[in-house]
CHARMM internal coordinates of N, CA and C (Angstrom, degrees):
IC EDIT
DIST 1 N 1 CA 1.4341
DIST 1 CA 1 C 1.5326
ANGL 1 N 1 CA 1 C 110.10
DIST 1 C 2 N 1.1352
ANGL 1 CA 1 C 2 N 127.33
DIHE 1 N 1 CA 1 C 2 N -37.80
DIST 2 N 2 CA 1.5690
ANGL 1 C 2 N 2 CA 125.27
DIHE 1 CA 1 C 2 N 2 CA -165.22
DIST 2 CA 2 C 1.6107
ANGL 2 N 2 CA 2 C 89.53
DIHE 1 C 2 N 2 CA 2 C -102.44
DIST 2 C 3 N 1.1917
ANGL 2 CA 2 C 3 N 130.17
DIHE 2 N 2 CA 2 C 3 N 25.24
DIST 3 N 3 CA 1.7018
ANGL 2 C 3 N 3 CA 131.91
DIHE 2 CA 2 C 3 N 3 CA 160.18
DIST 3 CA 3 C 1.7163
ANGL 3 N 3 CA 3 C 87.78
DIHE 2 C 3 N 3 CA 3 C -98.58
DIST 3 C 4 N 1.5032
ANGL 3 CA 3 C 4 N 106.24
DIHE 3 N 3 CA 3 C 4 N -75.10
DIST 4 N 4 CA 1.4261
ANGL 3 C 4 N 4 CA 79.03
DIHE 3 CA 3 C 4 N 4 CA 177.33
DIST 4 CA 4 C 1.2947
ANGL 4 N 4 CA 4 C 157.72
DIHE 3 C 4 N 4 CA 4 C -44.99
DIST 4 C 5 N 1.3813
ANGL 4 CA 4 C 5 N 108.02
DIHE 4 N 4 CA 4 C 5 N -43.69
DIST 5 N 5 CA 1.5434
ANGL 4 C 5 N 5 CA 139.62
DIHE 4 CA 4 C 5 N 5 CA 153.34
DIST 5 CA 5 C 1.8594
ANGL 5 N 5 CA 5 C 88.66
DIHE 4 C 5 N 5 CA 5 C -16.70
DIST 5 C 6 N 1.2394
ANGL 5 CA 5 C 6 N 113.62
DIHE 5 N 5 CA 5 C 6 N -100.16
DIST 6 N 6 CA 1.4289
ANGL 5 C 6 N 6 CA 118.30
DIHE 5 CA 5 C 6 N 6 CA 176.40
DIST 6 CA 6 C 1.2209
ANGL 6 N 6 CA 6 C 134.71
DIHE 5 C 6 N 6 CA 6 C -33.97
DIST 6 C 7 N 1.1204
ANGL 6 CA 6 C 7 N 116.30
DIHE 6 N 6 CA 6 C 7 N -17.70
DIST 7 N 7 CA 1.7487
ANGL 6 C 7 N 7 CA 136.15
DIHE 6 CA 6 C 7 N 7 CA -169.65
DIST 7 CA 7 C 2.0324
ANGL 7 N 7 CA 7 C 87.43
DIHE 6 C 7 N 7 CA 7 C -98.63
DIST 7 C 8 N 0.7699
ANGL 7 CA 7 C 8 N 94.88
DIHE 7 N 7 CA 7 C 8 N -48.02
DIST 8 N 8 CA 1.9463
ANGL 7 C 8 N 8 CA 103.93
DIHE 7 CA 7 C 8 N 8 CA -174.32
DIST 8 CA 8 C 1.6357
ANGL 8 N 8 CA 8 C 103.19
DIHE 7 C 8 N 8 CA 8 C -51.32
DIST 8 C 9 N 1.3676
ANGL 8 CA 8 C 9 N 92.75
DIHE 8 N 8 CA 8 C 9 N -64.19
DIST 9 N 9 CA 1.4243
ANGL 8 C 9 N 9 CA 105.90
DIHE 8 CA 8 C 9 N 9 CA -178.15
DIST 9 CA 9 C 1.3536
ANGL 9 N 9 CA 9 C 136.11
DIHE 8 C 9 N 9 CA 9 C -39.06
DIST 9 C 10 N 2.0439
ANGL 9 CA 9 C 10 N 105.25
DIHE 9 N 9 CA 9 C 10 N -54.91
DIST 10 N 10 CA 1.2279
ANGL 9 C 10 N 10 CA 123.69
DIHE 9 CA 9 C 10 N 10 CA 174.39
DIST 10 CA 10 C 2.0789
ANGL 10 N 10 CA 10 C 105.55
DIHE 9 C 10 N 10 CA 10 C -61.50
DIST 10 C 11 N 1.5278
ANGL 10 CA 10 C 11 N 102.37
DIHE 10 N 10 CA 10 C 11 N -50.65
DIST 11 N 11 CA 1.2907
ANGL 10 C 11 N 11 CA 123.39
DIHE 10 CA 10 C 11 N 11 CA -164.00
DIST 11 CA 11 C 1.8543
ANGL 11 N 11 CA 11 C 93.00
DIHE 10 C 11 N 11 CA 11 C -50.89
DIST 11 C 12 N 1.3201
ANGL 11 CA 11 C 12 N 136.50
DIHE 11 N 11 CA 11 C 12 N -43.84
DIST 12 N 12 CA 1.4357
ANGL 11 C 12 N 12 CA 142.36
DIHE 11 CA 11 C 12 N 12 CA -162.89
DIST 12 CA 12 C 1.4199
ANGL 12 N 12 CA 12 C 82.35
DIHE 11 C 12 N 12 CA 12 C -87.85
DIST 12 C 13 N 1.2421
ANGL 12 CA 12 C 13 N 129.79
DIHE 12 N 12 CA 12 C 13 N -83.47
DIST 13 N 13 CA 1.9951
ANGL 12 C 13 N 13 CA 114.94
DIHE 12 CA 12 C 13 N 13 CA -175.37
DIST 13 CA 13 C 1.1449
ANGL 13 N 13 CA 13 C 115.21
DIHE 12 C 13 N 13 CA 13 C -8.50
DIST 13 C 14 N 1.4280
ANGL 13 CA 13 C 14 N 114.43
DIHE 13 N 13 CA 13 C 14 N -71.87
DIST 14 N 14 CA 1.2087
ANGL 13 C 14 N 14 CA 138.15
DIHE 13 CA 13 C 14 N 14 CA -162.96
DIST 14 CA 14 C 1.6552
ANGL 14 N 14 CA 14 C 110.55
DIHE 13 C 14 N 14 CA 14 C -50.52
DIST 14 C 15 N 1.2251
ANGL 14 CA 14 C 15 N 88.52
DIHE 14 N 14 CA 14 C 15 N -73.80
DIST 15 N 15 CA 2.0645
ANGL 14 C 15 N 15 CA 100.03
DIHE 14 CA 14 C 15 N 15 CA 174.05
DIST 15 CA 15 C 1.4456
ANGL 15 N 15 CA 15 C 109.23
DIHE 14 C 15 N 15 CA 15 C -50.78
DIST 15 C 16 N 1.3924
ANGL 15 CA 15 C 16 N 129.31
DIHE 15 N 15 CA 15 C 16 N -49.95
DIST 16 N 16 CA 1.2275
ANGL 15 C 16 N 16 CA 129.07
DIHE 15 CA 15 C 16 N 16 CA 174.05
DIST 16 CA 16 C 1.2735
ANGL 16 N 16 CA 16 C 117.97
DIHE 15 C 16 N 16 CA 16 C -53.27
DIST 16 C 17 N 1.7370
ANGL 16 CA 16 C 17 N 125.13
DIHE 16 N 16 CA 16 C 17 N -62.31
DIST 17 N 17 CA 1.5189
ANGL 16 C 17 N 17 CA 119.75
DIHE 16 CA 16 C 17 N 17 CA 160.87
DIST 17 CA 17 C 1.5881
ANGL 17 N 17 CA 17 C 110.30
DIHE 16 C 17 N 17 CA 17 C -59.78
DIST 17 C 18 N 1.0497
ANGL 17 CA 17 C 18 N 147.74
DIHE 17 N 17 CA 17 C 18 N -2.35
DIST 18 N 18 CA 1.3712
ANGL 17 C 18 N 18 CA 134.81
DIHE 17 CA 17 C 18 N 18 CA 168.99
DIST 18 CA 18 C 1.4428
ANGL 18 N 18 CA 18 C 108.82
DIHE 17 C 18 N 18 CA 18 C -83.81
DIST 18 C 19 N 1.4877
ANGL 18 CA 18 C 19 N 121.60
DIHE 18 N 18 CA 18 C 19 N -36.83
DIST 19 N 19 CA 1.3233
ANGL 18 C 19 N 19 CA 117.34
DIHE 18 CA 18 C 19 N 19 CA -159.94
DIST 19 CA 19 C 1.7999
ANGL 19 N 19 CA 19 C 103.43
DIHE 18 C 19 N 19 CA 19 C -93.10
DIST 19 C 20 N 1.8763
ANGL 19 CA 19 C 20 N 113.92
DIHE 19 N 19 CA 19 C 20 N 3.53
DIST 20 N 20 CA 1.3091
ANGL 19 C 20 N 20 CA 119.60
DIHE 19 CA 19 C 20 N 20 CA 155.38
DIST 20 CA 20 C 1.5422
ANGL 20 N 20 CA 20 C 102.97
DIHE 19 C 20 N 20 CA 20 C -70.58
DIST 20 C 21 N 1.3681
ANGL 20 CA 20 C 21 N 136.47
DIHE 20 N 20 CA 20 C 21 N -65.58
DIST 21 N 21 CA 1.6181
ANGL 20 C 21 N 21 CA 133.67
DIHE 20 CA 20 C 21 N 21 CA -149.19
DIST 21 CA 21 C 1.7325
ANGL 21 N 21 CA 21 C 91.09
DIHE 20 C 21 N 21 CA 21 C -100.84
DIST 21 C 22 N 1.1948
ANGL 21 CA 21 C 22 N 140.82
DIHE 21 N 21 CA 21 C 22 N -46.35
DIST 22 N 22 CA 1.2898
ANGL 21 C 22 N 22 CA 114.54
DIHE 21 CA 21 C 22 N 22 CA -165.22
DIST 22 CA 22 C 1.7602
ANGL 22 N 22 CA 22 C 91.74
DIHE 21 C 22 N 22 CA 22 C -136.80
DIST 22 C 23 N 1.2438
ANGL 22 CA 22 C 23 N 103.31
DIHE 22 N 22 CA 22 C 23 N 90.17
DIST 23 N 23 CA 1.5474
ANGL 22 C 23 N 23 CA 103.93
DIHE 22 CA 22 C 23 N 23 CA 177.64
DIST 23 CA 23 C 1.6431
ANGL 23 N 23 CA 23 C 120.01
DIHE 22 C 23 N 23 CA 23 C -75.90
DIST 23 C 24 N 1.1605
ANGL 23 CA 23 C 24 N 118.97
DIHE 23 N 23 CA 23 C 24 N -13.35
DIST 24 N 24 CA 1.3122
ANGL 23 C 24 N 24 CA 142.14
DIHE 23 CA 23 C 24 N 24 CA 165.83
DIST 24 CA 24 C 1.7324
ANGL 24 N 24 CA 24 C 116.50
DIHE 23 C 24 N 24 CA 24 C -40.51
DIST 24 C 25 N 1.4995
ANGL 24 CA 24 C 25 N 105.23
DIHE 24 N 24 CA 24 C 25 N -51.53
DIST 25 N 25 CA 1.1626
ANGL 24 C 25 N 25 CA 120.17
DIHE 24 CA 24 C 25 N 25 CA -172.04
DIST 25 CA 25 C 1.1702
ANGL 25 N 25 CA 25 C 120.78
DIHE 24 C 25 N 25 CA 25 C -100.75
DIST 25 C 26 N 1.2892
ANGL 25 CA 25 C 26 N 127.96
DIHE 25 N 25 CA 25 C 26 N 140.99
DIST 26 N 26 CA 1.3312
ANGL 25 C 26 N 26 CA 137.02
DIHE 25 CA 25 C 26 N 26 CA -158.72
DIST 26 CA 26 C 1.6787
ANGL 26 N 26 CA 26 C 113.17
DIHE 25 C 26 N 26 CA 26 C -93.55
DIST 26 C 27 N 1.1333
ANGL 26 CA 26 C 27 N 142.40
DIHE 26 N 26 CA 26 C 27 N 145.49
DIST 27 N 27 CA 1.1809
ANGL 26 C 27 N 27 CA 140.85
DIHE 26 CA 26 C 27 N 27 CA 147.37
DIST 27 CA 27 C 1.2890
ANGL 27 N 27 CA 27 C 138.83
DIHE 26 C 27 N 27 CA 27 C -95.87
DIST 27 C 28 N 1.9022
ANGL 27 CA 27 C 28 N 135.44
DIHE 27 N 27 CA 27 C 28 N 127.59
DIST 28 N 28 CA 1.1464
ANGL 27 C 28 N 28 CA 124.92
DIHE 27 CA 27 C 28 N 28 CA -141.60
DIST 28 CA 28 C 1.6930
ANGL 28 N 28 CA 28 C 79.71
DIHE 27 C 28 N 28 CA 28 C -134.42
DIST 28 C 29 N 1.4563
ANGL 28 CA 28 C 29 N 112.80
DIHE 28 N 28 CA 28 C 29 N 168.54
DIST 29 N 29 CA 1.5295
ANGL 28 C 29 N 29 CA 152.20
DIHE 28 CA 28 C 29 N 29 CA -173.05
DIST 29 CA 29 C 1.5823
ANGL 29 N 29 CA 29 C 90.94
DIHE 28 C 29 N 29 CA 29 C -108.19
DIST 29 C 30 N 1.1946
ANGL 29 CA 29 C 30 N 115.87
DIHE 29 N 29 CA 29 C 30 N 119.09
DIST 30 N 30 CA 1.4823
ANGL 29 C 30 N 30 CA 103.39
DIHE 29 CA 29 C 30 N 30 CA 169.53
DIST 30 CA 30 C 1.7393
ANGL 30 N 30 CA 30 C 104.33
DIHE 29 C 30 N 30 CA 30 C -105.90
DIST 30 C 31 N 1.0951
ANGL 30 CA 30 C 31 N 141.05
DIHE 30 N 30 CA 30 C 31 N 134.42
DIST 31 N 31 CA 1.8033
ANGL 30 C 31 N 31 CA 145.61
DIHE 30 CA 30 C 31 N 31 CA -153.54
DIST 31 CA 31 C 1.4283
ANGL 31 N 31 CA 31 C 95.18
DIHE 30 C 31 N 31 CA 31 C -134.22
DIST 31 C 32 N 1.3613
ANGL 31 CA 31 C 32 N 116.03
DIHE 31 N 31 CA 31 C 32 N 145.23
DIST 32 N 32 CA 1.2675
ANGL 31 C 32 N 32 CA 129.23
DIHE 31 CA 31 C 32 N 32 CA 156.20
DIST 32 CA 32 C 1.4735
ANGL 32 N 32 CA 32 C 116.21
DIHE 31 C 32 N 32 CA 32 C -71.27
DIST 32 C 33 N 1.6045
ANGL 32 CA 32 C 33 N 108.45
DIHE 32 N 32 CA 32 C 33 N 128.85
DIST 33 N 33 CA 1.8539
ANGL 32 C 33 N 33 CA 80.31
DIHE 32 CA 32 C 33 N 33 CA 176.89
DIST 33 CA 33 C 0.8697
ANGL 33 N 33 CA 33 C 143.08
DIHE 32 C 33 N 33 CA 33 C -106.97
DIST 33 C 34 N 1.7033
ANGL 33 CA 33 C 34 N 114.06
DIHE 33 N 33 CA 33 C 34 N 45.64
DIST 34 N 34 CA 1.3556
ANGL 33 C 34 N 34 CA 147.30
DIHE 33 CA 33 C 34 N 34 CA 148.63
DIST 34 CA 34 C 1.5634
ANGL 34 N 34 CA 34 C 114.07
DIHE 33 C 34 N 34 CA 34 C -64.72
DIST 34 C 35 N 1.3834
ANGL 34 CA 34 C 35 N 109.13
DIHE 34 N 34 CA 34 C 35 N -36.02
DIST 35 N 35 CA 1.6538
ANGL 34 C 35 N 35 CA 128.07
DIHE 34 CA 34 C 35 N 35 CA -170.12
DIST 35 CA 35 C 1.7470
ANGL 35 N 35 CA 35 C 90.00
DIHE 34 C 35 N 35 CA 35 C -73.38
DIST 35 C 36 N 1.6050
ANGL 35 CA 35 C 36 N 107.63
DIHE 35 N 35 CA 35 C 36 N -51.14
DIST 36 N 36 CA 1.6896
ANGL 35 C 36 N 36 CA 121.39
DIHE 35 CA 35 C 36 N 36 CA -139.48
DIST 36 CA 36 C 1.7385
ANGL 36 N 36 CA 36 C 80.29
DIHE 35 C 36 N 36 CA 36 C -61.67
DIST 36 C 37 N 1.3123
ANGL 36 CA 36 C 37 N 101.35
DIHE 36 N 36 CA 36 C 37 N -48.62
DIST 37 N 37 CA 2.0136
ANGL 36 C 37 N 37 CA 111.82
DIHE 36 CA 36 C 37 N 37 CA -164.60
DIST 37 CA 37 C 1.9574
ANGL 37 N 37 CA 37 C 97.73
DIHE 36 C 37 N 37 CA 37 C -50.03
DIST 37 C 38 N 1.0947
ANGL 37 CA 37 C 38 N 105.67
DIHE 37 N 37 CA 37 C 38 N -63.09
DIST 38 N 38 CA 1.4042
ANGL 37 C 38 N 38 CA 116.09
DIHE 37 CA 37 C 38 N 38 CA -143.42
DIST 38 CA 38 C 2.0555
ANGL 38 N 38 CA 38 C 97.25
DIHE 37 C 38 N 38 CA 38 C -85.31
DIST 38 C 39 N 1.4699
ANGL 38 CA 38 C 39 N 96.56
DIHE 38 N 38 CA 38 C 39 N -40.91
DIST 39 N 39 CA 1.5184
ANGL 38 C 39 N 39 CA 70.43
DIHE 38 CA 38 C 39 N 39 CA -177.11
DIST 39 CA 39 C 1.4278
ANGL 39 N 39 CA 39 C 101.54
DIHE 38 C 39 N 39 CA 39 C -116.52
DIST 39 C 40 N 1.3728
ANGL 39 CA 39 C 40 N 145.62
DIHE 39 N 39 CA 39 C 40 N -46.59
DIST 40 N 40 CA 1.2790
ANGL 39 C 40 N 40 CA 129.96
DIHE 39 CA 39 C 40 N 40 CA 166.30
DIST 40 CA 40 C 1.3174
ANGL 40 N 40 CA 40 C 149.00
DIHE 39 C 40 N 40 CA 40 C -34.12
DIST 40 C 41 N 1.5260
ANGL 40 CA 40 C 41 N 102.09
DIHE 40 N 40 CA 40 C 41 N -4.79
DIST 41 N 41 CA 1.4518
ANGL 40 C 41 N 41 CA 107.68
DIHE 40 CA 40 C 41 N 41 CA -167.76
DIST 41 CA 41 C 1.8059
ANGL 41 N 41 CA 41 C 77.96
DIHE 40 C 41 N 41 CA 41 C -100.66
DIST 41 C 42 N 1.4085
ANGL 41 CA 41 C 42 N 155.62
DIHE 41 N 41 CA 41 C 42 N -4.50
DIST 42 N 42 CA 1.0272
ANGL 41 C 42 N 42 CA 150.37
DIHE 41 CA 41 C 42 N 42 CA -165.70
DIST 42 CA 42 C 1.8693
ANGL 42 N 42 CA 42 C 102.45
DIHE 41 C 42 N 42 CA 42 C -61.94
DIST 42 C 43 N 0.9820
ANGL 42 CA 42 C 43 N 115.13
DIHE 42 N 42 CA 42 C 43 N 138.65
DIST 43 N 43 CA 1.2290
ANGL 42 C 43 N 43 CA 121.76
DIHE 42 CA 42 C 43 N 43 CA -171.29
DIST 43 CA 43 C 2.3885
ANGL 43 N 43 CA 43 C 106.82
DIHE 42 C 43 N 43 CA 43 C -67.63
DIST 43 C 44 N 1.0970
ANGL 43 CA 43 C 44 N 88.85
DIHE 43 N 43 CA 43 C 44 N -24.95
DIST 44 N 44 CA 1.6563
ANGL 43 C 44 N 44 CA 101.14
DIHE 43 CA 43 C 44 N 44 CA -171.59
DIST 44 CA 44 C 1.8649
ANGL 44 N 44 CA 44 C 87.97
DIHE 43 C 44 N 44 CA 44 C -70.26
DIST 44 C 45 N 1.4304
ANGL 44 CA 44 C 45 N 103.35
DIHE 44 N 44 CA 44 C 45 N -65.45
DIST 45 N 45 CA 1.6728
ANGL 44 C 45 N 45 CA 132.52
DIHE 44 CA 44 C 45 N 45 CA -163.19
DIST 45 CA 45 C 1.7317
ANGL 45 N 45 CA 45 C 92.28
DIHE 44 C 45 N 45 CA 45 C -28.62
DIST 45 C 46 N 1.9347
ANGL 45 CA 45 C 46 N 89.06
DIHE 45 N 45 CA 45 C 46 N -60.20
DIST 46 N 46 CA 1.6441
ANGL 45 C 46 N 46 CA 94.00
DIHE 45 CA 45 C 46 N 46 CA -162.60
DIST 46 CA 46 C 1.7130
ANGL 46 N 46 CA 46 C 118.70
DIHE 45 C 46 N 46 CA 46 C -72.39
DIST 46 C 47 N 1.0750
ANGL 46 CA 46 C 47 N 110.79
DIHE 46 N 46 CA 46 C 47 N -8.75
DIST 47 N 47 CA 1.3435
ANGL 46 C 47 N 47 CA 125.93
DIHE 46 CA 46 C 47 N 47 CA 175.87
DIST 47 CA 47 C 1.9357
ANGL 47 N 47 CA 47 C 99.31
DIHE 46 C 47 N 47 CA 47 C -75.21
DIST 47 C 48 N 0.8851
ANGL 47 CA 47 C 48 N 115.08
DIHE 47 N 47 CA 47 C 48 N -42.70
DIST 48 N 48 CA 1.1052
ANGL 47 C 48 N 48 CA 118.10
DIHE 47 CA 47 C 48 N 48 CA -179.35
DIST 48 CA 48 C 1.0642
ANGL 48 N 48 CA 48 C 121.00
DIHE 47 C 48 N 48 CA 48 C -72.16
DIST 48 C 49 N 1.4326
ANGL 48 CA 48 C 49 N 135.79
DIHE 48 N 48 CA 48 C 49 N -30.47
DIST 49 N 49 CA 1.2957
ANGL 48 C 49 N 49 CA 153.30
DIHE 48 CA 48 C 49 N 49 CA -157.79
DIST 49 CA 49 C 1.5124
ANGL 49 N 49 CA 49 C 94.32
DIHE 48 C 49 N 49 CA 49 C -84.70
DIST 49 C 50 N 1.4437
ANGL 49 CA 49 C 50 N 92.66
DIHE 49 N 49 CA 49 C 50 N -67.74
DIST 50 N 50 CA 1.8076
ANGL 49 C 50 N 50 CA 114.52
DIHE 49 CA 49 C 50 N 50 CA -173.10
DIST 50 CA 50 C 1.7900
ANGL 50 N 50 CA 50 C 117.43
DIHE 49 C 50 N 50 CA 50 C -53.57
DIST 50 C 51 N 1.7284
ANGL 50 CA 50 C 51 N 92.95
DIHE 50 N 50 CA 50 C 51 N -15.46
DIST 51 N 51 CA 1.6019
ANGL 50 C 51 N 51 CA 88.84
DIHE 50 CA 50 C 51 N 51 CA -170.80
DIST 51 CA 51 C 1.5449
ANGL 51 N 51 CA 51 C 99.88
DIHE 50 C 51 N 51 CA 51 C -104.35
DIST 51 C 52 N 1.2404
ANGL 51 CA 51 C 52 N 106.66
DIHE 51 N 51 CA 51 C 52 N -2.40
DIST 52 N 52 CA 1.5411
ANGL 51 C 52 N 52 CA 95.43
DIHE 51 CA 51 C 52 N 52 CA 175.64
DIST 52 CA 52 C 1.8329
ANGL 52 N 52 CA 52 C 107.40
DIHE 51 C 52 N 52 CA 52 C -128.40
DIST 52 C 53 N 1.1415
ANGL 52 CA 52 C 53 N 108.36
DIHE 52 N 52 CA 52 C 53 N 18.46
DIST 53 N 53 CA 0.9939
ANGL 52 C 53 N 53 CA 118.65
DIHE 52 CA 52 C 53 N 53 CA 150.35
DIST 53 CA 53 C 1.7219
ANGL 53 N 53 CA 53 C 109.83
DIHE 52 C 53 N 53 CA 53 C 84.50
DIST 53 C 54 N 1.3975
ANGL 53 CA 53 C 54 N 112.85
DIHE 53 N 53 CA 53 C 54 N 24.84
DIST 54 N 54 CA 1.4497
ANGL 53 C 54 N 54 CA 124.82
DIHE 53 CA 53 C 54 N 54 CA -153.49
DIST 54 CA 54 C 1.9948
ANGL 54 N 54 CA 54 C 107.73
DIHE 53 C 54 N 54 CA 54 C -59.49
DIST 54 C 55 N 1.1540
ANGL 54 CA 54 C 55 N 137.52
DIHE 54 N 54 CA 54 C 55 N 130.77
DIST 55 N 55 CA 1.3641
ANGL 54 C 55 N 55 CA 110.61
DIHE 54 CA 54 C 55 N 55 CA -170.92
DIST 55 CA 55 C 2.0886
ANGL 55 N 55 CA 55 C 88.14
DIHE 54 C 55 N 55 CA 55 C -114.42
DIST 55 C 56 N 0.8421
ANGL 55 CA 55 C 56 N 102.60
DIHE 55 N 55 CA 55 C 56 N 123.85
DIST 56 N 56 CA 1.3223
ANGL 55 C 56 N 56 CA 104.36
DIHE 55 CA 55 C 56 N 56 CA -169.70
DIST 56 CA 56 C 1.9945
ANGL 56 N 56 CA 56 C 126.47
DIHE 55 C 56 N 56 CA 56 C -114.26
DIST 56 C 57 N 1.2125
ANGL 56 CA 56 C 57 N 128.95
DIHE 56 N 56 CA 56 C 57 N 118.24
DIST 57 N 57 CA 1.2435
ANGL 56 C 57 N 57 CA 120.84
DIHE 56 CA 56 C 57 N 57 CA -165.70
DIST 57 CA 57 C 2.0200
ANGL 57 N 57 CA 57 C 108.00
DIHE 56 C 57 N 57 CA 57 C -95.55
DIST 57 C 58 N 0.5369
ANGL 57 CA 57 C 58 N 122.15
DIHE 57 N 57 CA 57 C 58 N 140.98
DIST 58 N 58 CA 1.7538
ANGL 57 C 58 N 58 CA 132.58
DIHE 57 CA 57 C 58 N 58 CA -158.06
DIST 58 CA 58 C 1.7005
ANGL 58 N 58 CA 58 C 95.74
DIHE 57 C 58 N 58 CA 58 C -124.64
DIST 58 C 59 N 1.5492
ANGL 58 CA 58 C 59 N 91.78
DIHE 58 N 58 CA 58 C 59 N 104.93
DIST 59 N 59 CA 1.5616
ANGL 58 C 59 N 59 CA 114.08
DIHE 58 CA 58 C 59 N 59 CA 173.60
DIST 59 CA 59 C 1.6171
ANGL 59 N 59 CA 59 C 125.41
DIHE 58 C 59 N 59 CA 59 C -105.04
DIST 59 C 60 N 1.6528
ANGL 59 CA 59 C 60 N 104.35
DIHE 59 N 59 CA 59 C 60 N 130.36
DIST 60 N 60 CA 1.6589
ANGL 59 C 60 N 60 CA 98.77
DIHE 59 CA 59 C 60 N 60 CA -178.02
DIST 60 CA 60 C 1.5636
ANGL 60 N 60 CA 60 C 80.54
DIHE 59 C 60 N 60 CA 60 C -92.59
DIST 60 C 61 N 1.5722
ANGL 60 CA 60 C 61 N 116.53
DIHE 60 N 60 CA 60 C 61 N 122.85
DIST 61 N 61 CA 1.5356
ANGL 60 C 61 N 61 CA 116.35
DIHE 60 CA 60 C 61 N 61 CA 172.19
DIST 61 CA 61 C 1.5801
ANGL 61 N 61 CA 61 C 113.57
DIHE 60 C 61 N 61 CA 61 C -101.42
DIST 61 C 62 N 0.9750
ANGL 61 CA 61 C 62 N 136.49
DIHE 61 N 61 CA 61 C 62 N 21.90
DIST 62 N 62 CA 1.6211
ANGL 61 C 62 N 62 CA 171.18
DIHE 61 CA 61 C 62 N 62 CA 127.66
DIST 62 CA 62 C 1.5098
ANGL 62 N 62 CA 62 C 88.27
DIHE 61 C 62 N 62 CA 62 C -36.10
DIST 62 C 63 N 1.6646
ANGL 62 CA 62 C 63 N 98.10
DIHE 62 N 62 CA 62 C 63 N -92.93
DIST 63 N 63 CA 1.7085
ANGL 62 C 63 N 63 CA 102.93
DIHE 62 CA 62 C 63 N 63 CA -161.68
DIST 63 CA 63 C 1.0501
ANGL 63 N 63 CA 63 C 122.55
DIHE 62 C 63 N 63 CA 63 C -80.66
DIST 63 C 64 N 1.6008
ANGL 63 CA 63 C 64 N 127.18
DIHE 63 N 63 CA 63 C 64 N 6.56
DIST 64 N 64 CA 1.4063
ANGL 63 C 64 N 64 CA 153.21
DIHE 63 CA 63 C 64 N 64 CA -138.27
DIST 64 CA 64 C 1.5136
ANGL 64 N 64 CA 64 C 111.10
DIHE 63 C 64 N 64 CA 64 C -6.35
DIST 64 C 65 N 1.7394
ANGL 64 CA 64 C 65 N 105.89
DIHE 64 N 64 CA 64 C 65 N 83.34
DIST 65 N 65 CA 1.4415
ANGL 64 C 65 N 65 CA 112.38
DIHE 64 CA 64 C 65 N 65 CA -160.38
DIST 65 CA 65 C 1.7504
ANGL 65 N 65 CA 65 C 88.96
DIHE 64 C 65 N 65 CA 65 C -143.03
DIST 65 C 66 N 1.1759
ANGL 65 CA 65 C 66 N 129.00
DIHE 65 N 65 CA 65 C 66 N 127.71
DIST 66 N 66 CA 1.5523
ANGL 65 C 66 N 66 CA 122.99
DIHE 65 CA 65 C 66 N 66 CA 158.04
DIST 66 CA 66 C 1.7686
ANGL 66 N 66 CA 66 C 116.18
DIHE 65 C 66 N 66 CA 66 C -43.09
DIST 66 C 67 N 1.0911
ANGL 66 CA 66 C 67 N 113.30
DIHE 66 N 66 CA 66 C 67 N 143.99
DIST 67 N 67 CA 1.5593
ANGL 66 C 67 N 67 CA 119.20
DIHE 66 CA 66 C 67 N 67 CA 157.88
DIST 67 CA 67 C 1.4732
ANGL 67 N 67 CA 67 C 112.25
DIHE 66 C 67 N 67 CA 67 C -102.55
DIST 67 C 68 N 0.9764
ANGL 67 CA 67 C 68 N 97.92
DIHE 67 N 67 CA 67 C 68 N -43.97
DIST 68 N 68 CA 1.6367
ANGL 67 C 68 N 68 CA 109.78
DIHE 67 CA 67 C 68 N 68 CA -156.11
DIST 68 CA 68 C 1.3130
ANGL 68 N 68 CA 68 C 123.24
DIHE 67 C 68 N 68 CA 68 C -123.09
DIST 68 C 69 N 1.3062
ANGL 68 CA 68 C 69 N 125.76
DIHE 68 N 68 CA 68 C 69 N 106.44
DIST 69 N 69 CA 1.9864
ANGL 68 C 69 N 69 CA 113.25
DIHE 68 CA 68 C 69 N 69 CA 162.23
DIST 69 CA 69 C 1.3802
ANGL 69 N 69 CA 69 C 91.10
DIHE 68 C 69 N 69 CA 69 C -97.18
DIST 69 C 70 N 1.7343
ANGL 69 CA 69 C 70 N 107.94
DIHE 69 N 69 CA 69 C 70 N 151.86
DIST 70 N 70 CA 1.4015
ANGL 69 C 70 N 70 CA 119.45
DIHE 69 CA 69 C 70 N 70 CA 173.60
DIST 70 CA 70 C 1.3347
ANGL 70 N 70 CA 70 C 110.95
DIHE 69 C 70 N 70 CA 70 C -167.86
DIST 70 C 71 N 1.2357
ANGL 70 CA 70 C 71 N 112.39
DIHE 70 N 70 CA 70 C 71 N 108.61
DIST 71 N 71 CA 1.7449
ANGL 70 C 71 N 71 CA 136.60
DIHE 70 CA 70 C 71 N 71 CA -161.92
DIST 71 CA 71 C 1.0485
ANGL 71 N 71 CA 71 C 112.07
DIHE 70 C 71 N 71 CA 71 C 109.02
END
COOR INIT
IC SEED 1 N 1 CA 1 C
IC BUILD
């Protein structure tokens, strides 16, 4: 939880100062999707995600291959 906590934090900076100089472009969460399985699918997690609008990319870092765009 306090990985995310920090990951949330930077991830809202970031998008917020991005959408001052290049509002065009989107900013994504990149997740392991070992993480995406076990803790994101948590019903609290996704409430959270969804309410702040998190757009998140889901990485097998094993095969270092995307699974997932989402947002």
């Amino acid at each position: 939880m306090h990985d995310f906590h920090n990951a949330l934090g930077q991830y809202t900076v970031y998008r917020h100062l991005g959408s001052l100089t290049e509002p065009e472009r989107k900013v994504y969460l990149a997740i392991d999707d070992i993480i995406y399985m076990n803790f994101f699918q948590r019903p609290a997690i996704q409430s959270i995600v969804q309410a702040q609008a998190i757009a998140l990319i889901v990485v097998d870092i094993e095969n270092e291959e995307i699974i997932q765009w989402i947002g």
